[in-house]
C-alpha positions as CSV (number, residue, x, y, z in Angstrom):
1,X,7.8,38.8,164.6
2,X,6.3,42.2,163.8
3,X,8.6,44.3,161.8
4,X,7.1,47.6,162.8
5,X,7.9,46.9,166.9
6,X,11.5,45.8,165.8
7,X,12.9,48.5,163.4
8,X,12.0,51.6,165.8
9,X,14.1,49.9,169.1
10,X,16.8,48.8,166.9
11,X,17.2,52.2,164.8
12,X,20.3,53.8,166.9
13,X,22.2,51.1,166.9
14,X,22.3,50.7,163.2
15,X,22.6,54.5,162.9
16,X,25.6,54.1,164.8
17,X,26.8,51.0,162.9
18,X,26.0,52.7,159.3
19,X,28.0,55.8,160.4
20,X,25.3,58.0,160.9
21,X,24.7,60.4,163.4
22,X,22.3,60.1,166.8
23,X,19.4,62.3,166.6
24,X,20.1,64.8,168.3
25,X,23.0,65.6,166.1
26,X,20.8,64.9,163.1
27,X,18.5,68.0,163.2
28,X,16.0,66.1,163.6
29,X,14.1,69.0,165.7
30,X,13.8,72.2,166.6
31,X,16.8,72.5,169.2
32,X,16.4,72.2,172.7
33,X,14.9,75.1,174.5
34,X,18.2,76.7,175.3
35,X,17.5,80.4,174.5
36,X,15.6,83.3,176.5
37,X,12.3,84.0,176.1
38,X,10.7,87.2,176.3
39,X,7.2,88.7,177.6
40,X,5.5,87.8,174.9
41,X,7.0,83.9,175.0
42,X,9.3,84.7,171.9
43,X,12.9,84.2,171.1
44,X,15.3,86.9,173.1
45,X,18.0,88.2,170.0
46,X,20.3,90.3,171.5
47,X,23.5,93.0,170.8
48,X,24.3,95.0,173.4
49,X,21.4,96.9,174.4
50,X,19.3,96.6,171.5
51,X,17.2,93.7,171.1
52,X,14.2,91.8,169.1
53,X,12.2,89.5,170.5
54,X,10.6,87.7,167.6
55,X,7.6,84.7,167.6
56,X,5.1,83.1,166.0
57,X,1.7,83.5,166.5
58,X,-0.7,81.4,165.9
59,X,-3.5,81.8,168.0
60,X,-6.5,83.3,166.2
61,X,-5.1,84.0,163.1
62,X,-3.0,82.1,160.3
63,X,0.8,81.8,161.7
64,X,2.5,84.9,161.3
65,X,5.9,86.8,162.5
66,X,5.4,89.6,165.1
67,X,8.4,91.5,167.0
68,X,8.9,94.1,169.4
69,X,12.4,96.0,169.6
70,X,13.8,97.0,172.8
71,X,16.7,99.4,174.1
72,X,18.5,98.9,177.0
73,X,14.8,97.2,178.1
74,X,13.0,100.0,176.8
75,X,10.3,99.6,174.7
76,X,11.1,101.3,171.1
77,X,8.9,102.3,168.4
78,X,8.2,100.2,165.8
79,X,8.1,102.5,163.5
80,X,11.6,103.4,164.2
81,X,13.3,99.5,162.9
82,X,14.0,98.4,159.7
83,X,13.4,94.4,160.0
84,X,13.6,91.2,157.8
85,X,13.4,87.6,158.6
86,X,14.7,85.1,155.7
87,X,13.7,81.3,156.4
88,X,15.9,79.0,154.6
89,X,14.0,75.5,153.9
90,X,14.7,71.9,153.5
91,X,16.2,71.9,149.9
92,X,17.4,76.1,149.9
93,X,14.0,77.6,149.4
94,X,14.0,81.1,151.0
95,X,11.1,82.8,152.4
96,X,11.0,86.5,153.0
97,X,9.1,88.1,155.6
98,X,9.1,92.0,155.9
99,X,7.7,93.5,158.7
100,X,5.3,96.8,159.0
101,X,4.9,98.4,162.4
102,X,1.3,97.7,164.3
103,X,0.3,99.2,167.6
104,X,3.5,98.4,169.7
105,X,5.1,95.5,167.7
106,X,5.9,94.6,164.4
107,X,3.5,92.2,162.1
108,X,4.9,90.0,159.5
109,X,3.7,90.6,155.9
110,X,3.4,87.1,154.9
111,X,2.1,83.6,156.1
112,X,4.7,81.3,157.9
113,X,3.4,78.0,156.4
114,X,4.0,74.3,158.0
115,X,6.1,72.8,158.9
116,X,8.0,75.5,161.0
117,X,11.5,74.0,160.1
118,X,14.3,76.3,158.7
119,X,17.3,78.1,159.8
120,X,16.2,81.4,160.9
121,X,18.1,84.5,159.0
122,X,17.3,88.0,161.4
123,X,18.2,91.6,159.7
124,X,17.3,94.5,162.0
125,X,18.4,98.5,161.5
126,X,18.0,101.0,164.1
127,X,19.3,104.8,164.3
128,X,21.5,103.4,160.9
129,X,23.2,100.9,162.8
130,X,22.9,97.1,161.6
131,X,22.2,94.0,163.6
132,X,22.1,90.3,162.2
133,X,21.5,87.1,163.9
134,X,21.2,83.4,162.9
135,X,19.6,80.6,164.4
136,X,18.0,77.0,163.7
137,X,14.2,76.0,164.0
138,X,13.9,72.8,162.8
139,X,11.1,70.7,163.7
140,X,9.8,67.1,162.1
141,X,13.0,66.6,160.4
142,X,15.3,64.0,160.3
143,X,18.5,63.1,158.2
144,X,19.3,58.9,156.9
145,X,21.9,57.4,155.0
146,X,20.9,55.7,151.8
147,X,22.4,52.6,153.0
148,X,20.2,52.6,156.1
149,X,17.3,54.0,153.7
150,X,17.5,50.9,152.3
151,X,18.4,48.5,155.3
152,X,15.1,49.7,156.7
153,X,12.8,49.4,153.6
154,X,12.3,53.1,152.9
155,X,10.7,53.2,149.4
156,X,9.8,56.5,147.6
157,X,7.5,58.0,145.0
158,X,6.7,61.3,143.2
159,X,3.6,63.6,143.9
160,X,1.3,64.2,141.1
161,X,-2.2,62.9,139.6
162,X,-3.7,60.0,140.2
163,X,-7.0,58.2,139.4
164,X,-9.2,58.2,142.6
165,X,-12.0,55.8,143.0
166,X,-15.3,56.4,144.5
167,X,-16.2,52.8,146.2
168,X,-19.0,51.3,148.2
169,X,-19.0,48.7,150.8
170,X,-21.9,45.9,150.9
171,X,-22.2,42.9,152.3
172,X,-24.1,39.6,151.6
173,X,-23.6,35.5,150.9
174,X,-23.3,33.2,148.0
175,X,-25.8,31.5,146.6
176,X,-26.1,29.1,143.6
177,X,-26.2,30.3,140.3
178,X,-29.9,28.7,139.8
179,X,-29.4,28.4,136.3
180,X,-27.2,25.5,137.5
181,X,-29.9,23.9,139.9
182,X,-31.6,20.5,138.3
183,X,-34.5,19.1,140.9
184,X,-34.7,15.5,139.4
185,X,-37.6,13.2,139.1
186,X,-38.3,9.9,137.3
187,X,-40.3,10.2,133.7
188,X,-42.4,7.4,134.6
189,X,-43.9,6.3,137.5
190,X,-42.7,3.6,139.2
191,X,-40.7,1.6,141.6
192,X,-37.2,2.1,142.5
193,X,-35.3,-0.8,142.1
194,X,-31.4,1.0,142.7
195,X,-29.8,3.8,143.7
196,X,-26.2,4.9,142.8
197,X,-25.4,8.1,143.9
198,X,-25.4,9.5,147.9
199,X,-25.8,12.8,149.0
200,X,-22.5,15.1,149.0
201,X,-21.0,13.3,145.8
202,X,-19.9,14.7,142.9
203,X,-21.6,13.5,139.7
204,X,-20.6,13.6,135.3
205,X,-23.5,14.8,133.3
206,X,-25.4,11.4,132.0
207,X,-23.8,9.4,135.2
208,X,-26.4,6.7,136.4
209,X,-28.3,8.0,139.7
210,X,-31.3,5.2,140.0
211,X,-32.7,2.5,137.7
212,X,-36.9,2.8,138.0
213,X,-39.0,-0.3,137.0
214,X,-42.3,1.6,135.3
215,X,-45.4,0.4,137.0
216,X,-47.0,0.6,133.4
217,X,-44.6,-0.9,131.0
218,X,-42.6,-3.0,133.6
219,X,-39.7,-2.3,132.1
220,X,-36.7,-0.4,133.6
221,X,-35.1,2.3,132.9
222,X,-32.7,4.7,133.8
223,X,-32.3,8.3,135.7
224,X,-29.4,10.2,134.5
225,X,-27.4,13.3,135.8
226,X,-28.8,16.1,134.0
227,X,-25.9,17.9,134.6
228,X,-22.4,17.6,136.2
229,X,-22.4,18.9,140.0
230,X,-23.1,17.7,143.6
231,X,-25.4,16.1,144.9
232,X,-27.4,18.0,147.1
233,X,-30.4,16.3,147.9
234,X,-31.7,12.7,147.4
235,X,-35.1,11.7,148.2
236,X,-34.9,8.3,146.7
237,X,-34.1,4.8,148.3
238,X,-34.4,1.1,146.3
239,X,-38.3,-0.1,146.6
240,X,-40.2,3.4,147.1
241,X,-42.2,4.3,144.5
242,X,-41.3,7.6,142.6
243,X,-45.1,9.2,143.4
244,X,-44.1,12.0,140.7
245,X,-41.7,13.6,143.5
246,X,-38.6,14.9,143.2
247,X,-35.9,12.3,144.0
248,X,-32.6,14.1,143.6
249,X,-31.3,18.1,143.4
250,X,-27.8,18.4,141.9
251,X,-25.8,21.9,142.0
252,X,-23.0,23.0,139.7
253,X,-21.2,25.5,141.6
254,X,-18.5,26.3,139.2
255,X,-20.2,29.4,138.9
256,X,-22.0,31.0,141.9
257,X,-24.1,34.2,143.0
258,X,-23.0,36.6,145.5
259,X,-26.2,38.3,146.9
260,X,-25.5,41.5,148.3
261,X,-27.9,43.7,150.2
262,X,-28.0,47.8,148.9
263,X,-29.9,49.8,151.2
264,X,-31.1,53.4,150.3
265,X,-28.9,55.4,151.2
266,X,-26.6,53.4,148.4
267,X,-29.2,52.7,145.6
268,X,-29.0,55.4,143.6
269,X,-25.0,55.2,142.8
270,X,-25.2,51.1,142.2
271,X,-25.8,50.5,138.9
272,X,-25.7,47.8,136.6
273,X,-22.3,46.6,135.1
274,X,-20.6,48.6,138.4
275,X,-17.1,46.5,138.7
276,X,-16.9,45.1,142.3
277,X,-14.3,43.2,143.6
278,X,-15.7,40.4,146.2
279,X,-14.1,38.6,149.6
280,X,-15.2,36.0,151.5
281,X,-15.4,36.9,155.7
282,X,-13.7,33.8,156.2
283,X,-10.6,34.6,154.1
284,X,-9.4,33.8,150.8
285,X,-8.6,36.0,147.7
286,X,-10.8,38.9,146.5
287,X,-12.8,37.9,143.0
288,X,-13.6,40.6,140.0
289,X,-17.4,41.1,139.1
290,X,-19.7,42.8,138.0
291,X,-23.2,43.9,139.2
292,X,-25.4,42.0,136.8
293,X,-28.8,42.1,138.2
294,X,-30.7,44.6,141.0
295,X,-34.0,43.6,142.1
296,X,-36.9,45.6,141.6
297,X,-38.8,45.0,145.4
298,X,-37.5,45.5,148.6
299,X,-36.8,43.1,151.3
300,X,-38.3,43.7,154.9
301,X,-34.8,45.9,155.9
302,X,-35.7,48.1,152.9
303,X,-32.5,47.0,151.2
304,X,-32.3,45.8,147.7
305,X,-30.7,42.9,146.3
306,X,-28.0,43.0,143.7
307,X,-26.4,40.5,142.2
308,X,-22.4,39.5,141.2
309,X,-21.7,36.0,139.1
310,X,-18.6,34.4,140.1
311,X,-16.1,32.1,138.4
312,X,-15.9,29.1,141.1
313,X,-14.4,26.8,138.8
314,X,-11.8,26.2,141.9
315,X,-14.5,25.6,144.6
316,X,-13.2,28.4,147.1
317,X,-16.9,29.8,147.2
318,X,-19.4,27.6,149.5
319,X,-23.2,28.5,148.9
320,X,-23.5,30.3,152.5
321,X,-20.6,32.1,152.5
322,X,-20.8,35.3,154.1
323,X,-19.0,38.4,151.9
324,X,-17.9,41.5,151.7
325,X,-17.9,43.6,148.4
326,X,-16.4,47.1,147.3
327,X,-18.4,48.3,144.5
328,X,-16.7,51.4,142.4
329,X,-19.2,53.4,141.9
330,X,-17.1,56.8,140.3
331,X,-13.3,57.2,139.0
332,X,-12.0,60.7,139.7
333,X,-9.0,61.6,137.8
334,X,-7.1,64.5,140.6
335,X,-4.0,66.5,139.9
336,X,-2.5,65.6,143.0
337,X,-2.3,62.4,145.5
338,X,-0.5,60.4,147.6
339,X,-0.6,56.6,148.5
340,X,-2.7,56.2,151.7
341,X,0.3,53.9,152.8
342,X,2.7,57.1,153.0
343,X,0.0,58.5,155.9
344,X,1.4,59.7,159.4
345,X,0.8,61.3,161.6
346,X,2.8,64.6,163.2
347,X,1.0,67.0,166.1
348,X,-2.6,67.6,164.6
349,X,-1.8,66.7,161.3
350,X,-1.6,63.8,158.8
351,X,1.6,64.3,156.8
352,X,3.7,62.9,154.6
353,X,7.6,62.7,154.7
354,X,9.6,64.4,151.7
355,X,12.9,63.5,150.8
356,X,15.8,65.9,149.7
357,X,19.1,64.3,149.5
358,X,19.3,62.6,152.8
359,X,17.0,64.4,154.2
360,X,13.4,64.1,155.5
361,X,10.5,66.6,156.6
362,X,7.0,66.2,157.3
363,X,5.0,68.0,155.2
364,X,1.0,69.0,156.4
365,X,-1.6,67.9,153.7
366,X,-4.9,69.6,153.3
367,X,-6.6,65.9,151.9
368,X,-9.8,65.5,149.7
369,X,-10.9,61.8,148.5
370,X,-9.9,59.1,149.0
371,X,-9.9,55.7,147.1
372,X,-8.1,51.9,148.7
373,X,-4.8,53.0,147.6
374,X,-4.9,56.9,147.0
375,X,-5.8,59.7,148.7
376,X,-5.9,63.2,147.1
377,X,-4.3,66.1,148.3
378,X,-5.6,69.7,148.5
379,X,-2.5,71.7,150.0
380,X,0.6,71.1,151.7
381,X,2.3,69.3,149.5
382,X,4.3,70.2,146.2
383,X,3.6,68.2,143.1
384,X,6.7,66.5,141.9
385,X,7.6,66.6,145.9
386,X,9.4,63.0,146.3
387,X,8.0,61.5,149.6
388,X,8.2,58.5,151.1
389,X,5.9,55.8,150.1
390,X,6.6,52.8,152.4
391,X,7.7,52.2,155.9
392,X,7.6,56.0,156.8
393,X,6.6,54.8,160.2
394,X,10.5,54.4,160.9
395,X,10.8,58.3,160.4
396,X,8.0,59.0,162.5
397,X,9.6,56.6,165.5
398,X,13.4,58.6,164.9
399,X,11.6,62.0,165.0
400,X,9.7,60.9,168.3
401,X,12.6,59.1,170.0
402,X,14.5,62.4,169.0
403,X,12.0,64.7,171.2
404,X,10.4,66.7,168.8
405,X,8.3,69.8,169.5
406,X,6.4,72.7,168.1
407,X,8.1,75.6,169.4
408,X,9.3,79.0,168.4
């Protein structure tokens, strides 16, 4: 049974079995909308007759503060209040936001990064008097136990470089190694008085294939396997005369070919002695090799064909095989990455989940390359951060089943 449609449906019953608060007493969000908004769609903070509407805006320029002050509903100038904002984050980082006045309203000094989540700290001073206010914004956030951390797989890793491989994908079949092809034929013409081997078995270098009777010497004498291998191909049954054709074709496939097709837009960054790893369509483990041949002519597609040896000593490769091969082609060392399996998703962003304490939060990453198991990041994300590596998805299901939104 699929683990990933199990853990999300069974999460609040073992929240509630492990001791651990529903959602929404977790701070998982932002709180529900239960405070008044003002004309300009902002949070209403009110004492007496003074008030500051206070938002976020976001639309058309990087997310910033503004406010406008009010008096008994009258508009005030700007210039006439004294305000701060302090934004306490996950893990007690503050954030100070002064405010300089601006047409009618007051514009915050400083960017109000992702993710929106902090308790909200308001200072405001008008005609000497003091007003303060508190209040919690807390989105894509979530609090676990490390007992159900662990019940539910959660595994974690530290931020910081990582190696990032450049890769390209081809594709193409196995073929024999024809250094391990022998097309057989008798020394001597003659006539075939036995044959000992069918097509489809497996032979012993020096085994006995046919016994020819020379049409010169009429004596007999033997055909040998060349090599050890299968039988491919016998042309050969008792009283035919050999005719100088081939009669057998054995094929040692310990060691095989995988043909793979480059086309142009690939050529120039496969190279010879470029490590690829190779898997068969049909399944089976990936093999280690490396590019040991590119041909020099084109094919009718305008592709190229390069060329992997593989160990087949096991027999998993069958000449026809169709396969696909990831060919590293760079190695990029970056100061910064993330596993690709701690990915989510959260609103428009990919993010990953942080961990302080018992604590989780998105956080928004700005991401660069990206190699099988790797993926760099550009922004958003502080190195030495600890985030969650595995099994994140049960975050992302607590934090949706817990309502969250992207409000201010």
């Amino acid at each position: 049974m699929n683990k990933r449609l199990i853990l999300p449906s069974i999460l609040l019953p073992l929240l509630a079995a492990c001791g651990g608060a529903p959602p929404e007493d977790m701070g998982a969000t932002m709180e529900a909308e239960d405070y008044e908004r003002g004309p300009n769609n902002g949070r209403m903070l009110r004492d007496g007759d003074f008030a500051i509407e206070l938002a976020i805006v976001e639309t058309g320029v990087p997310p910033e503060f503004r406010a406008w002050a009010t008096d008994g509903g009258r508009a005030l100038d700007p210039r006439d209040v004294d305000l701060n904002v302090t934004l306490t984050r996950l893990g007690s980082r503050l954030d100070e936001h002064e405010f300089q006045a601006q047409g009618d309203f007051l514009r915050g000094t400083a960017l109000v990064y992702e993710p929106h989540s902090f308790a909200v700290s308001v200072n405001a001073v008008h005609e000497r008097r003091s007003y303060r206010w508190q209040y919690d914004s807390f989105e894509g956030r979530t609090r676990i136990s490390p007992e159900m951390a662990e019940a539910f797989g959660l595994e974690t890793g530290i931020a910081g470089p990582a190696a990032i491989e450049e890769t390209v994908t081809l594709y193409g079949r196995i073929v024999p190694d024809t250094d391990r092809v022998r097309a057989v034929s008798a020394r001597f013409d003659g006539a075939i008085r036995s044959v000992h081997v069918m097509p489809g078995e497996t032979v012993a270098e020096g085994q006995l294939l046919a016994t020819v009777e020379s049409n010169e010497s009429l004596q007999s004498y033997p055909i040998n396997a060349p090599i050890s291998g299968a039988v491919t191909e016998r042309i050969a049954n008792p009283g035919e005369q050999t005719a100088g054709r081939q009669l057998f074709t054995i094929v040692d496939t310990s060691s095989v070919w995988a043909e793979l097709a480059v086309f142009p837009g690939d050529r120039d960054r496969v190279r010879l002695g470029s490590e690829v790893t190779v898997a068969p369509a049909s399944g089976g483990a990936p093999m280690a090799g490396l590019i040991s041949y590119i041909d020099v002519f084109s094919a009718a597609n305008q592709s190229v064909s390069a060329r992997v040896v593989l160990d087949n000593g096991d027999g998993s490769l069958t000449p026809g095989t169709f396969v696909t091969a990831v060919v590293r082609v760079a190695e990029h060392q970056v100061p910064l990455a993330v596993r690709r399996s701690a990915l989510q998703t959260f609103r428009d962003f990919t993010v990953v989940y942080a961990q302080i304490g018992d604590e989780y939060e998105v956080r928004m990453l700005e991401l660069g390359r990206a190699s099988g198991a790797w993926v760099e990041v550009l922004g958003g994300l502080d190195p030495g951060t600890r985030y969650v590596t595995e099994n994140s998805f049960v975050l992302k299901a607590d934090i949706e089943k817990s309502g969250a939104t992207h409000d201010h």
